[in-house]
Structure formats: C-alpha cells, structure tokens
PDBQT receptor file of N, H, CA, C and O in Angstrom, charges set to zero:
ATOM      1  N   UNK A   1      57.036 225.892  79.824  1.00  0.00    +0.000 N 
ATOM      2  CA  UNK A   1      55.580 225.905  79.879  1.00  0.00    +0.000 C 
ATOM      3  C   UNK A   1      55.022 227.089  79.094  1.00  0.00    +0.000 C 
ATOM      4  O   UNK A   1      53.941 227.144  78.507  1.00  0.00    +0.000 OA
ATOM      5  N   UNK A   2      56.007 228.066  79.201  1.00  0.00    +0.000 N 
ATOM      6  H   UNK A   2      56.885 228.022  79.677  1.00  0.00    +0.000 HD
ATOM      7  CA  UNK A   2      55.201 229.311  78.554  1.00  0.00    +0.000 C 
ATOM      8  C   UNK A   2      55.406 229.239  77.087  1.00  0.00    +0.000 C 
ATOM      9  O   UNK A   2      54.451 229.586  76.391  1.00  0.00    +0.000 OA
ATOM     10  N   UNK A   3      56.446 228.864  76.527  1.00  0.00    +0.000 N 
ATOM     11  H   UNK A   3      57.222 228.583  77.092  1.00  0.00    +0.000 HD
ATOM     12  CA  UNK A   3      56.735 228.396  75.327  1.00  0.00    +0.000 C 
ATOM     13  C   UNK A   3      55.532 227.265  74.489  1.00  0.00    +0.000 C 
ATOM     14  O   UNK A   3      55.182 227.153  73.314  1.00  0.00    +0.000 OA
ATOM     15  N   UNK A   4      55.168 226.575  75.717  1.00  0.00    +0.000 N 
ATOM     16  H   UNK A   4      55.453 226.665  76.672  1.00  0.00    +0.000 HD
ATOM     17  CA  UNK A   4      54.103 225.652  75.399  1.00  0.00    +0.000 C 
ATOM     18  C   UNK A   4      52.886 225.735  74.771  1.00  0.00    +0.000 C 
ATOM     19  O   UNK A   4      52.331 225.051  73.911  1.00  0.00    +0.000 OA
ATOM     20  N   UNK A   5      52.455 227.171  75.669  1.00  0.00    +0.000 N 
ATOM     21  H   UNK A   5      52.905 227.727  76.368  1.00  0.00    +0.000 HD
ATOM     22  CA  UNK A   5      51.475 228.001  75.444  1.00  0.00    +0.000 C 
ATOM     23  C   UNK A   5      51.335 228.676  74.863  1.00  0.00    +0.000 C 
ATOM     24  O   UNK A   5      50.178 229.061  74.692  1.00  0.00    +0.000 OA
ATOM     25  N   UNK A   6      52.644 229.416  74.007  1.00  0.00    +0.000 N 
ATOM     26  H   UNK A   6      53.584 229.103  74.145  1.00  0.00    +0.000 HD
ATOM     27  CA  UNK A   6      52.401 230.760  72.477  1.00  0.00    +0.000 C 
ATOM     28  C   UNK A   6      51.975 229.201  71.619  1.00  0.00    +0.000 C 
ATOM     29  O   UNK A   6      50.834 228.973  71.216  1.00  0.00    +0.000 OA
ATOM     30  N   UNK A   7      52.991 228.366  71.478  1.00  0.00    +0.000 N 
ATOM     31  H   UNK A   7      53.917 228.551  71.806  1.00  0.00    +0.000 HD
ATOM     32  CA  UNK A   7      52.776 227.070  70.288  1.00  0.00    +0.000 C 
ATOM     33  C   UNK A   7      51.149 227.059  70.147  1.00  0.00    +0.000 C 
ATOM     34  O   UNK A   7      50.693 227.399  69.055  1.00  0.00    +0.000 OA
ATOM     35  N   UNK A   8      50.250 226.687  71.186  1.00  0.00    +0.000 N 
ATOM     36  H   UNK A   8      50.620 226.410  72.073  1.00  0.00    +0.000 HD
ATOM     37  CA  UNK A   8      49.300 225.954  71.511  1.00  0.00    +0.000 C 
ATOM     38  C   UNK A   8      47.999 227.020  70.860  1.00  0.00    +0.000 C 
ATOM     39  O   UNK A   8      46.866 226.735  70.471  1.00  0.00    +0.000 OA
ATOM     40  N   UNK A   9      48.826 228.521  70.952  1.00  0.00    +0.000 N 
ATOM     41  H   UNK A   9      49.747 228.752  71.267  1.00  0.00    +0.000 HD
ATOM     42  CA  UNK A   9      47.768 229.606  71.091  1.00  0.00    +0.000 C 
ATOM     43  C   UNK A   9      47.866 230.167  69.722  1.00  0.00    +0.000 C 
ATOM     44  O   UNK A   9      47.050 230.997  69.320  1.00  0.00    +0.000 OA
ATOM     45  N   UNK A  10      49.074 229.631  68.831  1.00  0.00    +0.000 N 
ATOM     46  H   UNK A  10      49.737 228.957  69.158  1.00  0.00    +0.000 HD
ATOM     47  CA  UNK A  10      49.541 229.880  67.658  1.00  0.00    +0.000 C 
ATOM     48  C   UNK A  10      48.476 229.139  66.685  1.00  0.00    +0.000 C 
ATOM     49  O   UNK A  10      47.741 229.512  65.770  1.00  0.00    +0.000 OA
ATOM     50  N   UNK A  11      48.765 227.837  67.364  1.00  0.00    +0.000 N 
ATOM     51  H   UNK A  11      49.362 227.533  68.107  1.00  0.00    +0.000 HD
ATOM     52  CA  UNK A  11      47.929 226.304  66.278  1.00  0.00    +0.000 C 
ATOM     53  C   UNK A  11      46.254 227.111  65.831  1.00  0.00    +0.000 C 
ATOM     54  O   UNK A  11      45.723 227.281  64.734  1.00  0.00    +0.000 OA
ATOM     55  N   UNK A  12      45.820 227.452  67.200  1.00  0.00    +0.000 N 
ATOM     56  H   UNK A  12      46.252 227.314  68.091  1.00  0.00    +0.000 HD
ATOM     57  CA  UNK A  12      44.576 227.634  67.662  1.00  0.00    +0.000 C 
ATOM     58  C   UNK A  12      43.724 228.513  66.701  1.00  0.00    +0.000 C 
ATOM     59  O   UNK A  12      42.622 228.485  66.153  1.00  0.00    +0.000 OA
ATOM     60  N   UNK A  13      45.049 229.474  66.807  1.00  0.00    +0.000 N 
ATOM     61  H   UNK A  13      45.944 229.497  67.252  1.00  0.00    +0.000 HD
ATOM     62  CA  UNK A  13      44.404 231.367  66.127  1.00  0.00    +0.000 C 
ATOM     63  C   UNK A  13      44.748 230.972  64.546  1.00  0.00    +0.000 C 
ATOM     64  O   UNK A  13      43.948 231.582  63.836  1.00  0.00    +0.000 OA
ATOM     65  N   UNK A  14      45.766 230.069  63.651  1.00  0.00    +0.000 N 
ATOM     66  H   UNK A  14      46.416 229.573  64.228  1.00  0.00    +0.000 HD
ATOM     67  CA  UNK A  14      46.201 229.870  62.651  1.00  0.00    +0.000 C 
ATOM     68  C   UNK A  14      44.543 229.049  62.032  1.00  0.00    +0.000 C 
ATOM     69  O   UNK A  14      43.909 229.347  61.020  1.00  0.00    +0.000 OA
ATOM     70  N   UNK A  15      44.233 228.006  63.044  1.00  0.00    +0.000 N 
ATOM     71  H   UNK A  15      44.748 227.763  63.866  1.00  0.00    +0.000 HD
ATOM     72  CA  UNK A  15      43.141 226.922  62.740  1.00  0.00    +0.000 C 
ATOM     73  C   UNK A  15      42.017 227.769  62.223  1.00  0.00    +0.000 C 
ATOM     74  O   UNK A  15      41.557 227.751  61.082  1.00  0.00    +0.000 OA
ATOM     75  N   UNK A  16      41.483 228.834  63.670  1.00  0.00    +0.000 N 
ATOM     76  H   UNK A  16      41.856 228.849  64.598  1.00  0.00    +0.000 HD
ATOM     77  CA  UNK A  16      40.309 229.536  63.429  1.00  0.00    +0.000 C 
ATOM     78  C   UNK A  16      40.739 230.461  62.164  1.00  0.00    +0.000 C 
ATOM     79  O   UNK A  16      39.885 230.939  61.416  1.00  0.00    +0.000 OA
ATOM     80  N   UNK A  17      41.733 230.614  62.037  1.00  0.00    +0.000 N 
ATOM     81  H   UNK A  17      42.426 230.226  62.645  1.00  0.00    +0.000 HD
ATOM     82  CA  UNK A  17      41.330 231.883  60.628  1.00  0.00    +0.000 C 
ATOM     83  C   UNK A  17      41.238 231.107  59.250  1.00  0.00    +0.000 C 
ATOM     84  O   UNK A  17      40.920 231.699  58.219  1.00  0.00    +0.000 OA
ATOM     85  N   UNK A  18      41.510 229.845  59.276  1.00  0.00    +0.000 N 
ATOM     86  H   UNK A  18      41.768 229.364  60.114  1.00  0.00    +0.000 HD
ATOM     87  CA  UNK A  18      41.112 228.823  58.174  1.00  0.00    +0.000 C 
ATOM     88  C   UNK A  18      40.036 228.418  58.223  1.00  0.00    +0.000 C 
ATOM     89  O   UNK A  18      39.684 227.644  57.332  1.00  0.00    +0.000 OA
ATOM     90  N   UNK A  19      39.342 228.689  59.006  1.00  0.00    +0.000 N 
ATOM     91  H   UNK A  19      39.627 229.317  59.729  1.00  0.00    +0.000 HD
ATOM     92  CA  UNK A  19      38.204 227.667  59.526  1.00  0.00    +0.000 C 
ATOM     93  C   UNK A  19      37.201 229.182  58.655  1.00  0.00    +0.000 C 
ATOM     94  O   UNK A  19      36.253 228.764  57.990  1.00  0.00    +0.000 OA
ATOM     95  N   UNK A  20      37.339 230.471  58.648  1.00  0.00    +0.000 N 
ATOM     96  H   UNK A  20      38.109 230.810  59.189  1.00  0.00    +0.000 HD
ATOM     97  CA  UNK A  20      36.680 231.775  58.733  1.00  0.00    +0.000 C 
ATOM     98  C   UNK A  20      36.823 232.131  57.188  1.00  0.00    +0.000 C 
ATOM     99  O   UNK A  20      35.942 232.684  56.530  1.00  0.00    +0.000 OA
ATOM    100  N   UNK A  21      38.013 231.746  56.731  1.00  0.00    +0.000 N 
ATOM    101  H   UNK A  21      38.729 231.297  57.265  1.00  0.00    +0.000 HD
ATOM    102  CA  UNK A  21      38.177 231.798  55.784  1.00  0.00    +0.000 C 
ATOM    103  C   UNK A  21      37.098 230.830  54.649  1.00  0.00    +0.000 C 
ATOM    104  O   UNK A  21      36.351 231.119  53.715  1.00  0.00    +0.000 OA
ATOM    105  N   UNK A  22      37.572 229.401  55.431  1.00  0.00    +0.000 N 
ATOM    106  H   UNK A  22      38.180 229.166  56.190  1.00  0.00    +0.000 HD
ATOM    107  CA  UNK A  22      36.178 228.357  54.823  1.00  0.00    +0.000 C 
ATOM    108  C   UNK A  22      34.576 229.024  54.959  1.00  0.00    +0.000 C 
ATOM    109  O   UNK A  22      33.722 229.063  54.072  1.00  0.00    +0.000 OA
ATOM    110  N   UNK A  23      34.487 229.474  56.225  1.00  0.00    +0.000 N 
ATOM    111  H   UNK A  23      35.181 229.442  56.945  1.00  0.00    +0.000 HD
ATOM    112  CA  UNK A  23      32.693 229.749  55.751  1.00  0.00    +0.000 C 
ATOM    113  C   UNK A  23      32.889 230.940  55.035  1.00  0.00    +0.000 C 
ATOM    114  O   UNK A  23      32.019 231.005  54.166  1.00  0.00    +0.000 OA
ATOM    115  N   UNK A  24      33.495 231.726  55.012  1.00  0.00    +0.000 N 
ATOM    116  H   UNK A  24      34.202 231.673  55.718  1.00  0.00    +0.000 HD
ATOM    117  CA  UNK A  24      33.690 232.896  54.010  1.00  0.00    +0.000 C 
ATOM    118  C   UNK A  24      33.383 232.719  52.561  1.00  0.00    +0.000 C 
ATOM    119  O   UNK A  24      32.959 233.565  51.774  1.00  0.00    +0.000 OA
ATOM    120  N   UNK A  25      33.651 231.572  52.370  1.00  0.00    +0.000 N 
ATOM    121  H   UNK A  25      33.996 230.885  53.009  1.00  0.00    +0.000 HD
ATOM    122  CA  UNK A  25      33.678 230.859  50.708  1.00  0.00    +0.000 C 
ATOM    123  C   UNK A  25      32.632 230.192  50.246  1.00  0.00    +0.000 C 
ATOM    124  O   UNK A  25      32.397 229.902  49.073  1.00  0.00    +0.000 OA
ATOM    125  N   UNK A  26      31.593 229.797  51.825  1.00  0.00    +0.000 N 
ATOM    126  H   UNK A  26      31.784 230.032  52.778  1.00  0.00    +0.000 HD
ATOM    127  CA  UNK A  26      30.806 228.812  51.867  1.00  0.00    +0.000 C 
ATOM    128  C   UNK A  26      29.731 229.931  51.370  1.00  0.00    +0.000 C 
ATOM    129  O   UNK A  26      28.804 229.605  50.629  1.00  0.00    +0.000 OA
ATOM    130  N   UNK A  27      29.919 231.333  51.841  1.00  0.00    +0.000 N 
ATOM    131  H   UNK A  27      30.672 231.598  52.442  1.00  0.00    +0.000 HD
ATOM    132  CA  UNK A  27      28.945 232.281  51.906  1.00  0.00    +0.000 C 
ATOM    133  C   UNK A  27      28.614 233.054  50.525  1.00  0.00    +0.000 C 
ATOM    134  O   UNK A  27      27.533 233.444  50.083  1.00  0.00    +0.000 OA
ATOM    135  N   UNK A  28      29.865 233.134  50.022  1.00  0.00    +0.000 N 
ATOM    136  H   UNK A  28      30.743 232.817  50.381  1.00  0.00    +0.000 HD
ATOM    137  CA  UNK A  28      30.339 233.040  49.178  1.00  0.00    +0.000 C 
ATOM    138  C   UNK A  28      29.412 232.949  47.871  1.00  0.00    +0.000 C 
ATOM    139  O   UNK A  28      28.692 233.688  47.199  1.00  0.00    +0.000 OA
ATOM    140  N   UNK A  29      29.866 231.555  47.903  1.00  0.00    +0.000 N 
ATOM    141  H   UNK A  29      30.450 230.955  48.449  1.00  0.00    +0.000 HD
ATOM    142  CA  UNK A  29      29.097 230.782  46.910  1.00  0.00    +0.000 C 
ATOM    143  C   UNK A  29      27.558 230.841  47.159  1.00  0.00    +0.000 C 
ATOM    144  O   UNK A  29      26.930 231.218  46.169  1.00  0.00    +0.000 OA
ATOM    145  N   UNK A  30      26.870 230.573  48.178  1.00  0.00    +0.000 N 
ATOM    146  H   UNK A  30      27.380 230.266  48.981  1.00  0.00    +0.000 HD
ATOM    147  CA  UNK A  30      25.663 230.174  48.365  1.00  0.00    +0.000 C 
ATOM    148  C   UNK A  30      24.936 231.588  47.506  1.00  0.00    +0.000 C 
ATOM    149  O   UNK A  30      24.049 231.549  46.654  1.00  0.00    +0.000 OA
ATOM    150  N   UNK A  31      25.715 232.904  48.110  1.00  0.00    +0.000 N 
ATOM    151  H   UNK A  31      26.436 232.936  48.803  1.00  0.00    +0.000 HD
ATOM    152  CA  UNK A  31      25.161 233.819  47.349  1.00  0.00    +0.000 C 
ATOM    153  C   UNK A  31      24.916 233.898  45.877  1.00  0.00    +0.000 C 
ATOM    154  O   UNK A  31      23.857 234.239  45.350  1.00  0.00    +0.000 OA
ATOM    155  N   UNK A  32      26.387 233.425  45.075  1.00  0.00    +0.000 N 
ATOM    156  H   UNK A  32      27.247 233.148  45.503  1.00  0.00    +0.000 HD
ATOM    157  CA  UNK A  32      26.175 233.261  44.068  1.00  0.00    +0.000 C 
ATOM    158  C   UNK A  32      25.345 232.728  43.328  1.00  0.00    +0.000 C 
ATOM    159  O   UNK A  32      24.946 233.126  42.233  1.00  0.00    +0.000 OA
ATOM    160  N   UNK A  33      24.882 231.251  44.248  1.00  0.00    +0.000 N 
ATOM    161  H   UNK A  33      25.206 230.928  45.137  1.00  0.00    +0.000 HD
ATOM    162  CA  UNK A  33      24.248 230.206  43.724  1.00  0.00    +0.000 C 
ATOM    163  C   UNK A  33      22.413 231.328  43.572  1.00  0.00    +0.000 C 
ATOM    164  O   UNK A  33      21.694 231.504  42.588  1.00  0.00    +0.000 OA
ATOM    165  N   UNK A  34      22.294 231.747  44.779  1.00  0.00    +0.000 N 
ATOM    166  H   UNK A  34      22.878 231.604  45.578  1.00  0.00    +0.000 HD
ATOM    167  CA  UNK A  34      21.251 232.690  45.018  1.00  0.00    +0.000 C 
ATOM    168  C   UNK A  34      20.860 233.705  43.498  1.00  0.00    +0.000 C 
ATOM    169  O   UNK A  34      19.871 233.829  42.776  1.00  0.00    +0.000 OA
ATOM    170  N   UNK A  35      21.952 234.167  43.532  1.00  0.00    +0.000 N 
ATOM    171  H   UNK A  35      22.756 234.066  44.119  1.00  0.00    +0.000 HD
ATOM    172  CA  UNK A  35      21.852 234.945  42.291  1.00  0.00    +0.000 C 
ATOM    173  C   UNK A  35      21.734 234.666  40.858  1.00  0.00    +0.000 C 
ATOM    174  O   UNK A  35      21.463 235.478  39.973  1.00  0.00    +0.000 OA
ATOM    175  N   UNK A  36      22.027 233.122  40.714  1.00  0.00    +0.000 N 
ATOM    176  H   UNK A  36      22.248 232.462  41.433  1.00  0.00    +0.000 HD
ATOM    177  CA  UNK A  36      22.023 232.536  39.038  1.00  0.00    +0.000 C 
ATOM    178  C   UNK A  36      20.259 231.802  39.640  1.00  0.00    +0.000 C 
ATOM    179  O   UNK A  36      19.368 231.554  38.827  1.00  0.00    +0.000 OA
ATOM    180  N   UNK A  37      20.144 231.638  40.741  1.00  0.00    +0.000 N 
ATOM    181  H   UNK A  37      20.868 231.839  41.401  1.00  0.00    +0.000 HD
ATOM    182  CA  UNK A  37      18.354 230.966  40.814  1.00  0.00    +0.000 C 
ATOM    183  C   UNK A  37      17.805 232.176  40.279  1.00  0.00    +0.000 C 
ATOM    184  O   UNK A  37      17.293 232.226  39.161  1.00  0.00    +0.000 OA
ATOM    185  N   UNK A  38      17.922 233.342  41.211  1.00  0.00    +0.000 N 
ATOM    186  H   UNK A  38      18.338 233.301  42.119  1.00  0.00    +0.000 HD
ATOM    187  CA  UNK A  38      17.027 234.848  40.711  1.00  0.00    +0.000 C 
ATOM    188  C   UNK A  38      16.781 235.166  38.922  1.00  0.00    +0.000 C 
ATOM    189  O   UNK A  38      15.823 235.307  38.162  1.00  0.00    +0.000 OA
ATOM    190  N   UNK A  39      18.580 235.173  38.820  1.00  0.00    +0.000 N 
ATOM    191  H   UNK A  39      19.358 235.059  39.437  1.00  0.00    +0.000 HD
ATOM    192  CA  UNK A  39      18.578 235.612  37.353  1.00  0.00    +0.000 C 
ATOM    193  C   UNK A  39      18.359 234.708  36.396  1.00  0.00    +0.000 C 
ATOM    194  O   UNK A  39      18.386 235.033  35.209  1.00  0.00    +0.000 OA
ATOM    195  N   UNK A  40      18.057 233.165  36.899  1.00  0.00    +0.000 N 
ATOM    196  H   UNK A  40      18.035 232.901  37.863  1.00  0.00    +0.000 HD
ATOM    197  CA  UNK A  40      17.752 232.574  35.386  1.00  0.00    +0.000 C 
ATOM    198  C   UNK A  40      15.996 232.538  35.267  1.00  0.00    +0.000 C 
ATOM    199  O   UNK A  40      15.360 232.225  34.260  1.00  0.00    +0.000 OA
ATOM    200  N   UNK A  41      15.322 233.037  36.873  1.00  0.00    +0.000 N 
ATOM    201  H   UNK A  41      15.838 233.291  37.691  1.00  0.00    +0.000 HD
ATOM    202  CA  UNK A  41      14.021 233.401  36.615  1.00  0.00    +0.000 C 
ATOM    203  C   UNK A  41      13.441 234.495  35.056  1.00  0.00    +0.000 C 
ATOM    204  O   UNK A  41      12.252 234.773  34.904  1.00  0.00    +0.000 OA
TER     205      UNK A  41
C-alpha cells in the first residue's frame, strides 16, 4: 500500500510540473506577442 502511494504521489508531482511548465510557455509567449503589438505601434 505504501509503495502504492510514493507511485501515485510520483505520477501526480511529475504531471503538475508539466502542467507549470506549460503555462510557463503560455506566459511566455503571450508576453511576447504583447511586445511585437507595442513595438510594431
């Protein structure tokens, strides 16, 4: 059972730091996108 539970707590913490990583990129970009609207003013 306890074995059950590192697996389960492994999947979990592996998922969320992909998941952090994705809006990281999302943020990312949007900024960028932000910055070519500004600068092609």
């Amino acid at each position: 059972m306890r074995v059950l539970s590192l697996i389960i707590c492994a999947c979990v913490f592996l998922g969320a730091c992909e998941t952090i990583k994705g809006v990281g990129r999302d943020i990312e970009n949007a900024g960028e996108a932000l910055d070519d609207a500004v600068d092609s003013d």
